[in-house]
C-alpha positions as CSV (number, residue, x, y, z in Angstrom):
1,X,-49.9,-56.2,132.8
2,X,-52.3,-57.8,134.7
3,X,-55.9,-59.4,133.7
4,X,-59.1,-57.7,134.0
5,X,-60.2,-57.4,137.4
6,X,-56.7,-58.2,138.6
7,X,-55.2,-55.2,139.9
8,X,-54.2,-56.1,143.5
9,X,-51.0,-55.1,144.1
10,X,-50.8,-54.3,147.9
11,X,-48.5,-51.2,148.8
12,X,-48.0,-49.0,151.9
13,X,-45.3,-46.7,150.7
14,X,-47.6,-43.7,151.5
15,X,-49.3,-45.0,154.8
16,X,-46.9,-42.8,156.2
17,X,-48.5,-39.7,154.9
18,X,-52.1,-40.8,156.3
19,X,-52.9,-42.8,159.4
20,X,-54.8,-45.6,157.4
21,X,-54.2,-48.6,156.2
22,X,-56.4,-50.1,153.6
23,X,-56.5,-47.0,151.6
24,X,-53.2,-45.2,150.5
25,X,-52.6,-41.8,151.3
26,X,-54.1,-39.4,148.6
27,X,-54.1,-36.5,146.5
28,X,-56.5,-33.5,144.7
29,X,-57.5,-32.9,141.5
30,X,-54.8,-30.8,139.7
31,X,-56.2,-27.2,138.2
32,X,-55.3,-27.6,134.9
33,X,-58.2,-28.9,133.7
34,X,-57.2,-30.9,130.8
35,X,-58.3,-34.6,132.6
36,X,-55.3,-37.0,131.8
37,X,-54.3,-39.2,134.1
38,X,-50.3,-38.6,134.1
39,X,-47.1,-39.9,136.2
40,X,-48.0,-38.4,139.7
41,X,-45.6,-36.8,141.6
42,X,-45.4,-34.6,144.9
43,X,-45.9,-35.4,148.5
44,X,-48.6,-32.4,150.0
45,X,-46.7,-29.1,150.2
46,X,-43.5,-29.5,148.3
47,X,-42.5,-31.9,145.4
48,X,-39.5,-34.4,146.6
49,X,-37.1,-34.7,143.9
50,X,-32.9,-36.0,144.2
51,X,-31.0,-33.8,143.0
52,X,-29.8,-35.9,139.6
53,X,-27.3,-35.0,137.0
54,X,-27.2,-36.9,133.6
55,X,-23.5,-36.5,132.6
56,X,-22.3,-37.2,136.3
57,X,-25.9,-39.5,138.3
58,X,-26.5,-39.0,141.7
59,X,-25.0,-42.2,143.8
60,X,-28.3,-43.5,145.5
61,X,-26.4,-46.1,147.9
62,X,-28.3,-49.6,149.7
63,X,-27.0,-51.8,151.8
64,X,-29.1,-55.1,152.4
65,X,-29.1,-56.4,156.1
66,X,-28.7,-59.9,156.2
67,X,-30.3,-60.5,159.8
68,X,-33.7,-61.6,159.9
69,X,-34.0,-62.9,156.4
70,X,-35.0,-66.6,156.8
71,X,-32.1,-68.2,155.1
72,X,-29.2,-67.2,152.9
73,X,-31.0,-68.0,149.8
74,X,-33.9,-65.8,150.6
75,X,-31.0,-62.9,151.7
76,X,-29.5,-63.2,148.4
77,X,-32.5,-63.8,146.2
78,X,-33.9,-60.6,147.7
79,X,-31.2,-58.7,147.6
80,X,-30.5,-59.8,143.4
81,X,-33.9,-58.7,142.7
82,X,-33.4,-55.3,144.1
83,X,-30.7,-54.9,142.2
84,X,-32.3,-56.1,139.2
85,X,-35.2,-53.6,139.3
86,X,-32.6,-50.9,140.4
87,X,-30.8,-51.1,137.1
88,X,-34.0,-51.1,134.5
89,X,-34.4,-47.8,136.5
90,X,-31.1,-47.1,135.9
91,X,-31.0,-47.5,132.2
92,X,-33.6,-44.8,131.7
93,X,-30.6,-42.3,132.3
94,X,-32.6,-39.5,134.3
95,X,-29.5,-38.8,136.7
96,X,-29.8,-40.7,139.4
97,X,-27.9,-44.0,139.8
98,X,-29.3,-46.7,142.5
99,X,-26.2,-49.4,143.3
100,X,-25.9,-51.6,146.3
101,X,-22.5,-50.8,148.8
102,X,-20.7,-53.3,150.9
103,X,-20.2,-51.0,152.9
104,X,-23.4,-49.8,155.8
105,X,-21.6,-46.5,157.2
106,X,-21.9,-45.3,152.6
107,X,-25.7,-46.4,152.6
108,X,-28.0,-44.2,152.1
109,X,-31.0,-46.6,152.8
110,X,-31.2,-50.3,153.8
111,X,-33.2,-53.0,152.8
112,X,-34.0,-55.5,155.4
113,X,-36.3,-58.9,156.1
114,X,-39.5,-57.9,157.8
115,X,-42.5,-60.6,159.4
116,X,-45.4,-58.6,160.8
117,X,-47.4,-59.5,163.4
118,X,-50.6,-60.0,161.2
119,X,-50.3,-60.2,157.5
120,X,-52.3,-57.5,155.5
121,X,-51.1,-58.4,152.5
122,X,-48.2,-56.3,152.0
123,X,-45.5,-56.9,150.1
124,X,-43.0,-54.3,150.3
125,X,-42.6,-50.5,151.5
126,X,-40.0,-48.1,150.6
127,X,-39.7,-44.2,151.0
128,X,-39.8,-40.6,149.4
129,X,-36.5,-38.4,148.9
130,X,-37.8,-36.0,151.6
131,X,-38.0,-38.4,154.2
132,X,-35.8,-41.8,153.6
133,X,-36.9,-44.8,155.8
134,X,-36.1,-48.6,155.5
135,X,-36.9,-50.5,152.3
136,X,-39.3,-53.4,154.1
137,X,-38.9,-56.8,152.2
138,X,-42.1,-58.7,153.6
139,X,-42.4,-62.1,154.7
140,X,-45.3,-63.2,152.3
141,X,-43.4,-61.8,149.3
142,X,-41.0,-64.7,149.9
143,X,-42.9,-67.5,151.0
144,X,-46.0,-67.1,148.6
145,X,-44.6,-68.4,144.9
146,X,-46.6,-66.1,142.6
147,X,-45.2,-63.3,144.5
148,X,-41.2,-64.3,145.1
149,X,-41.9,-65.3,141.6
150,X,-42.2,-61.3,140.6
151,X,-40.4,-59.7,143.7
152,X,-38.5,-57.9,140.6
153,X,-41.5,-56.2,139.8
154,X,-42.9,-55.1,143.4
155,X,-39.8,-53.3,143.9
156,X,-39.8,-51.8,140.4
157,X,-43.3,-49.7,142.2
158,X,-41.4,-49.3,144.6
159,X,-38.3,-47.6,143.7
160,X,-41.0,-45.4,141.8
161,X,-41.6,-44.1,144.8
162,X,-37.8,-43.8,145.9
163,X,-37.6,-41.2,143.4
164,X,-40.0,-39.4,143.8
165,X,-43.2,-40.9,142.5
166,X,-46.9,-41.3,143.6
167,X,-49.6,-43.9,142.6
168,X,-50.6,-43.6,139.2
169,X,-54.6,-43.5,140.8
170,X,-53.7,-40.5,143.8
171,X,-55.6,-37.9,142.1
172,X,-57.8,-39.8,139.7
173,X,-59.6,-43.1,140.4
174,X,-59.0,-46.4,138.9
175,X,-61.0,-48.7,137.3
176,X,-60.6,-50.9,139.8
177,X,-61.8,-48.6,142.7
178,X,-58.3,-47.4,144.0
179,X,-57.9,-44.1,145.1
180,X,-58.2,-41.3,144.9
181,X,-55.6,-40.2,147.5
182,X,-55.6,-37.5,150.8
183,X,-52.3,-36.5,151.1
184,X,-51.8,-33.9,147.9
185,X,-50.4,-34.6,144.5
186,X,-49.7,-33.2,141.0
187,X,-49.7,-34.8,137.3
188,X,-47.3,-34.5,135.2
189,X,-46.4,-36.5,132.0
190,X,-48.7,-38.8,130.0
191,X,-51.4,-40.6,130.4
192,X,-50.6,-44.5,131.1
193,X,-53.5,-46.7,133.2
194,X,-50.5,-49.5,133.1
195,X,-47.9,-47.3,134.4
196,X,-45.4,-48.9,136.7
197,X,-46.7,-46.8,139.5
198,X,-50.4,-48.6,139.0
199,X,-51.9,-51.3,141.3
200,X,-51.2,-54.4,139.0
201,X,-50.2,-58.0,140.0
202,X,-46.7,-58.0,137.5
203,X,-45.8,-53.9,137.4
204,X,-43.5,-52.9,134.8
205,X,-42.0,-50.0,133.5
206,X,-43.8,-48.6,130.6
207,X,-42.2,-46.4,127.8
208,X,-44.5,-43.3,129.1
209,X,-42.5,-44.0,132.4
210,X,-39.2,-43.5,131.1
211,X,-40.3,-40.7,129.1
212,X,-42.2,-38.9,132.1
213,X,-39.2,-39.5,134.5
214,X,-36.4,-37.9,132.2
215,X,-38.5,-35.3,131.7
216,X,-39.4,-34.6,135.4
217,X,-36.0,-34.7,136.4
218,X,-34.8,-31.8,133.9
219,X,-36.8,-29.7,135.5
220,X,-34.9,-27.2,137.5
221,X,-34.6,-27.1,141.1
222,X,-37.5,-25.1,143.0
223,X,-39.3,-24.7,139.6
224,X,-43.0,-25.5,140.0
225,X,-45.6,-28.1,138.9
226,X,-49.5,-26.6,139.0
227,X,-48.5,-24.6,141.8
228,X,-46.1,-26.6,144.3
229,X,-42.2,-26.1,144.5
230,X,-40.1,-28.7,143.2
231,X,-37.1,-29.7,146.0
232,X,-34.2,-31.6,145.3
233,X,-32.5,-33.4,148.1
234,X,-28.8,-34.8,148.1
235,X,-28.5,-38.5,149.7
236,X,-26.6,-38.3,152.7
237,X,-25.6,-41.6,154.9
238,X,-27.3,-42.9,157.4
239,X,-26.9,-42.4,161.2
240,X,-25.2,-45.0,162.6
């Protein structure tokens, strides 16, 4: 948990959605009125989900390129720490299992080295299940100690994300002025300012995480949250 007046961490997962940078795509205030700020899920019209099965989990394949990372070290510890956070995700047992392959023509995503031409301050970037992209390792994560230090932790947020999660501020404003967000979102879940999915400097998954996930993933395909249609996707590989 970060300090007071600490929150900074700098994620783009959702630029996608919205052509701006400094503030993440967003959502609207759910209708049902009760206030809590929940686990936020859903990307506009529809509610990315993979489809997930507790007795038999969903592969969720990676592959890690090794080009463009600065050294071997960097390639490895990178490609560890994904892992790492991968398997605390894992352990929650909500159906969907995230493992590295070998093998590029299994993967259903990569995660590679990437410098931009001006740093903003990102760290990482990753996707949603309706629209699978690149997991983007950036530079400064590696070269700046206090943040190779918890690279664990920025992809924790971000495999939030991979499955299916928004920030924990979309709909609802933080204390620390992020959000709220334009592109739509629902709540779901319990109330949690720490929640994994938050802006903090070390993010970690919080028991109301694990809870809120399991739950969200026994919901039944094309059931609804306030409204919008849940959809499961199946990983498929990527084009070679």
């Amino acid at each position: 948990m970060a300090a007071e007046g600490k929150k900074r961490y700098p994620c783009v997962t959702q630029s996608g959605l919205q052509e701006t940078f400094g503030q993440p795509p967003s959502g609207e205030q759910s209708g049902d009125g009760d206030g809590r700020d929940e686990i936020v899920v859903g990307v506009g019209p529809i509610i990315p989900r993979w489809t997930a099965s507790t007795s038999n989990p969903t592969k969720l394949l990676y592959f890690v390129i090794r080009e463009g990372f600065p050294s071997d070290t960097d390639f490895q510890y990178a490609a560890t720490a994904f892992q790492q956070a991968a398997d605390e995700w894992n352990a929650i047992g909500f159906g969907v299992n995230i493992s590295r392959t070998s093998n590029r023509s299994l993967a259903n995503f990569v995660v590679r080295y990437f410098k931009p031409t001006v740093d903003e301050g990102v760290l990482a970037s990753a996707f949603f299940p309706n629209e699978v992209e690149d997991v983007l390792v950036y530079h400064k994560t590696l070269v700046e100690p206090e943040w190779r230090a918890s690279l664990k932790n920025t992809f924790l947020h971000e495999i939030g994300h991979i499955i299916g999660l928004r920030h924990e501020f979309a709909i609802v404003p933080d204390t620390m002025g992020n959000g709220p967000e334009q592109t739509p979102a629902k709540q779901f879940g319990s109330k949690n300012p720490h929640s994994v999915m938050s802006y903090e400097d070390i993010n970690n998954i919080q028991d109301t995480d694990k809870k809120d996930v399991r739950d969200f993933y026994k919901l039944p395909n094309n059931s609804e949250i306030d409204g919008v249609r849940i959809r499961d996707y199946v990983p498929r590989p990527l084009r070679q």
